[in-house]
Residue frames as qw, qx, qy, qz and C-alpha x, y, z in Angstrom:
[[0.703, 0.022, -0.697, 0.141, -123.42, 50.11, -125.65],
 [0.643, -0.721, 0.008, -0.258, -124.31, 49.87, -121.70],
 [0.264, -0.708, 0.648, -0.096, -121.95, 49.32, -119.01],
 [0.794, -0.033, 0.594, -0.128, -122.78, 45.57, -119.17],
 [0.835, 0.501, 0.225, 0.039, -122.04, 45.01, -122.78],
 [0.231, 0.855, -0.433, 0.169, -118.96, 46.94, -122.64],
 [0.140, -0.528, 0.810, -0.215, -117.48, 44.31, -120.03],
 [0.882, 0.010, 0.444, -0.155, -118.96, 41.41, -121.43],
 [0.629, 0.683, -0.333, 0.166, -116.89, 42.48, -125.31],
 [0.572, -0.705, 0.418, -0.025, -113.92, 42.40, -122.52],
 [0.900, -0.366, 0.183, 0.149, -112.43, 39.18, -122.73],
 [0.824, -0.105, 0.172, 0.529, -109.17, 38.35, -124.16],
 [0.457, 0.572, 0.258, 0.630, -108.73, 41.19, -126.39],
 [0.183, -0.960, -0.213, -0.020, -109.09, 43.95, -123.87],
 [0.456, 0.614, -0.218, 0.606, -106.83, 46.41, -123.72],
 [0.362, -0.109, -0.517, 0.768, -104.92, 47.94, -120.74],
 [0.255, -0.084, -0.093, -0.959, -107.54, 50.97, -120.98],
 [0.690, -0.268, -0.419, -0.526, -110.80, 48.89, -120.95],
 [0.642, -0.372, -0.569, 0.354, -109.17, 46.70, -117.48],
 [0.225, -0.265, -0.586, 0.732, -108.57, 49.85, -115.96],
 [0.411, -0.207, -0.201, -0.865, -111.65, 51.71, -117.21],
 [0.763, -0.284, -0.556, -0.166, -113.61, 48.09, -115.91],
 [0.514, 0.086, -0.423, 0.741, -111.50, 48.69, -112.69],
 [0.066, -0.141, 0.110, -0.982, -112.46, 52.35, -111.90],
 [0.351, -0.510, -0.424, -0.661, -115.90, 51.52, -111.69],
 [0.388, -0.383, 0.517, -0.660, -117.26, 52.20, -107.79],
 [0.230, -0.039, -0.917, 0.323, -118.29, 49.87, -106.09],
 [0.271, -0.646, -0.560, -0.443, -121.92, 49.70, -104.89],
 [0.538, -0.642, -0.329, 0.437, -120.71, 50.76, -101.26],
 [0.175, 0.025, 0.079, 0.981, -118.59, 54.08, -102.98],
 [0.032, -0.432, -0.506, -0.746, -121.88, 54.76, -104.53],
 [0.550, -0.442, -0.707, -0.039, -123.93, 54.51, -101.46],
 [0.587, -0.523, -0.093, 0.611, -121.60, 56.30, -99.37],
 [0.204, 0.423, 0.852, 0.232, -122.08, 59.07, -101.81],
 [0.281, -0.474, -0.383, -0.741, -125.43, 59.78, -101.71],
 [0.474, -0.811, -0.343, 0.018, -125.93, 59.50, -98.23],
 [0.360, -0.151, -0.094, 0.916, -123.20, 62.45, -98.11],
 [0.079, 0.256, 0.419, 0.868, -125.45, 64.25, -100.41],
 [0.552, -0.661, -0.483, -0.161, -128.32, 63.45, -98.08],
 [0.507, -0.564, -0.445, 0.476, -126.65, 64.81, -95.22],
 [0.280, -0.060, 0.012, 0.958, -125.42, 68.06, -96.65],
 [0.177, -0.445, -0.335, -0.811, -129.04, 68.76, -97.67],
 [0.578, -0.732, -0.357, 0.050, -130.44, 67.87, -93.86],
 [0.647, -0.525, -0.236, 0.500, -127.46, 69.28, -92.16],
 [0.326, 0.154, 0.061, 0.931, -127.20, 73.04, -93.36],
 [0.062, 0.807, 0.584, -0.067, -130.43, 74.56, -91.62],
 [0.280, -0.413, -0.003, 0.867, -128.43, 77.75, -92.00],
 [0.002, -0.078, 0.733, 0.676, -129.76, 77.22, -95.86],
 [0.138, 0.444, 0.883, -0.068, -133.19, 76.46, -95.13],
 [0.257, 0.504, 0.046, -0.823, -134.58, 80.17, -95.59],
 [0.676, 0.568, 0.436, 0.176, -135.83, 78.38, -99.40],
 [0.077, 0.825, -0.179, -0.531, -133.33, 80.73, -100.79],
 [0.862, 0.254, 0.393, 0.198, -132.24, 79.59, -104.22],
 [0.278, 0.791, -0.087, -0.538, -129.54, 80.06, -106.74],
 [0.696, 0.605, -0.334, -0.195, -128.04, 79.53, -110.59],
 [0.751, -0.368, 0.514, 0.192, -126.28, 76.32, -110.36],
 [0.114, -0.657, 0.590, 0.455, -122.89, 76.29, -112.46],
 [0.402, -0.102, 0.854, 0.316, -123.66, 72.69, -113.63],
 [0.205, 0.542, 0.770, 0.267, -127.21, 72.50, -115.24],
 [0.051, -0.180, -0.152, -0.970, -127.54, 76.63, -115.09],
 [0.447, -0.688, -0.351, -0.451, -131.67, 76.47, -113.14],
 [0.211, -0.669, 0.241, -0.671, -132.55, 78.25, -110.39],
 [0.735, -0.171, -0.639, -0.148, -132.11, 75.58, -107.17],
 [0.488, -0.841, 0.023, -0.234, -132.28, 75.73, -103.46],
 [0.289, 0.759, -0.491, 0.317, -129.21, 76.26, -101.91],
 [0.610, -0.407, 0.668, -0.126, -129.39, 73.71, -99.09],
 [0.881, -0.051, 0.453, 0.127, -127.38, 71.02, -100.06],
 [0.601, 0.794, -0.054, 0.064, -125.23, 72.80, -102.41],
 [0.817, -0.165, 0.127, 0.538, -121.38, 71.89, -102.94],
 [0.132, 0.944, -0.250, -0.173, -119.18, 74.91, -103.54],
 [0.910, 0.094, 0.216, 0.340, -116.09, 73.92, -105.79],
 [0.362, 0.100, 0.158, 0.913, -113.57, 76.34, -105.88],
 [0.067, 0.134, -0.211, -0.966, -114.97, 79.46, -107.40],
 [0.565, -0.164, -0.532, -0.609, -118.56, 77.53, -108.67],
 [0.348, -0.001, 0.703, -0.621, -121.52, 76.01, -106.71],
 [0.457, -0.134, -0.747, -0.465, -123.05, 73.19, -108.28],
 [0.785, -0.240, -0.135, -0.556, -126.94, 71.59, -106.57],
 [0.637, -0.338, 0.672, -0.169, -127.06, 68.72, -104.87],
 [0.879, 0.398, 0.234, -0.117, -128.36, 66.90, -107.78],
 [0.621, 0.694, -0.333, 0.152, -125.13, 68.01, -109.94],
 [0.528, -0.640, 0.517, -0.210, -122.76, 67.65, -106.82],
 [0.802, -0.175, 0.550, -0.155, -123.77, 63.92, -106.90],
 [0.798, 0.594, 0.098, -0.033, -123.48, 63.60, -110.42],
 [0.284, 0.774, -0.518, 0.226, -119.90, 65.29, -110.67],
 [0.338, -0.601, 0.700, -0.187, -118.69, 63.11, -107.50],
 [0.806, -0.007, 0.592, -0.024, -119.53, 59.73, -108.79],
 [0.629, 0.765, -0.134, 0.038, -117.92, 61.13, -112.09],
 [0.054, 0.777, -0.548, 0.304, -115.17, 61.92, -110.20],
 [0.572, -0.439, 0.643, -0.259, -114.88, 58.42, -108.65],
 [0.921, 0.278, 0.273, -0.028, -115.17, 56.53, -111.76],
 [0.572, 0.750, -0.218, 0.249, -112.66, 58.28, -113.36],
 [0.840, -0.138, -0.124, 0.510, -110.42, 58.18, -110.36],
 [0.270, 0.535, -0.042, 0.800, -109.49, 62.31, -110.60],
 [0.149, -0.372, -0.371, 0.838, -109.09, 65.17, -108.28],
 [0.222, 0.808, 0.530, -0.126, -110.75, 68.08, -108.46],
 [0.428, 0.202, 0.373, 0.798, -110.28, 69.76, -111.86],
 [0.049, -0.902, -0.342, 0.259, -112.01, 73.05, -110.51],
 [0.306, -0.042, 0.113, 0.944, -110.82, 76.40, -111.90],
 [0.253, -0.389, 0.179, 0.867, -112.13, 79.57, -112.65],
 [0.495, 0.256, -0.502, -0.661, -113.63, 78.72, -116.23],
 [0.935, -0.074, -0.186, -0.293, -115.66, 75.53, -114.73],
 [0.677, -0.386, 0.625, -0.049, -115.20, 72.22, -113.54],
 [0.008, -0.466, 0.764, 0.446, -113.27, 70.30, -116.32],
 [0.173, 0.093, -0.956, -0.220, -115.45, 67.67, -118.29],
 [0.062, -0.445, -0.826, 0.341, -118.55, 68.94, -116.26],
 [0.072, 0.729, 0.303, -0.610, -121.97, 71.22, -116.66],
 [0.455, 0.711, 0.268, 0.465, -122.44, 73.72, -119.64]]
């Protein structure tokens, strides 16, 4: 069921959980605001530019290291980065970073 069919079932019957799941969702400006972080971290690190590349935590392939988000102990791509932060803004959470991964994220 898509996002849209989940908050058309909504009405009367919804539960406290489905208003604040329907709630949580960003906003097209969160989203926006973002990815043109993600865009800046991958223009604004020329330190990174050498094409040097490694193993990203989330999706495990080999990827270039400008624009990469360090999270504690792991360093997810840009591509995961973006993915995990607009996770992490729907759900509304901090950052569940340890040690053994990022909670609910990556293999």
């Amino acid at each position: 069921m898509g996002g849209s069919d989940i908050e058309a079932g909504l009405g009367s019957n919804a539960t406290s959980q489905d208003r604040f799941l329907r709630a949580r969702r960003p906003t097209a400006r969160q989203v926006e605001a973002v990815y043109l972080v993600m865009r800046l971290l991958r223009r604004d690190r020329p330190d990174d530019a050498s094409g040097e590349e490694f193993r990203c935590d989330g999706c495990g392939r080999d990827r270039p290291r400008s624009g990469s988000v360090a999270y504690g102990d792991l360093v997810l791509c840009n591509g995961c980065a973006t993915d995990y932060e607009l996770m992490r803004l729907a759900e509304g959470t901090r950052l569940p970073v340890g040690g053994s991964g990022i909670s609910g994220f990556g293999g």
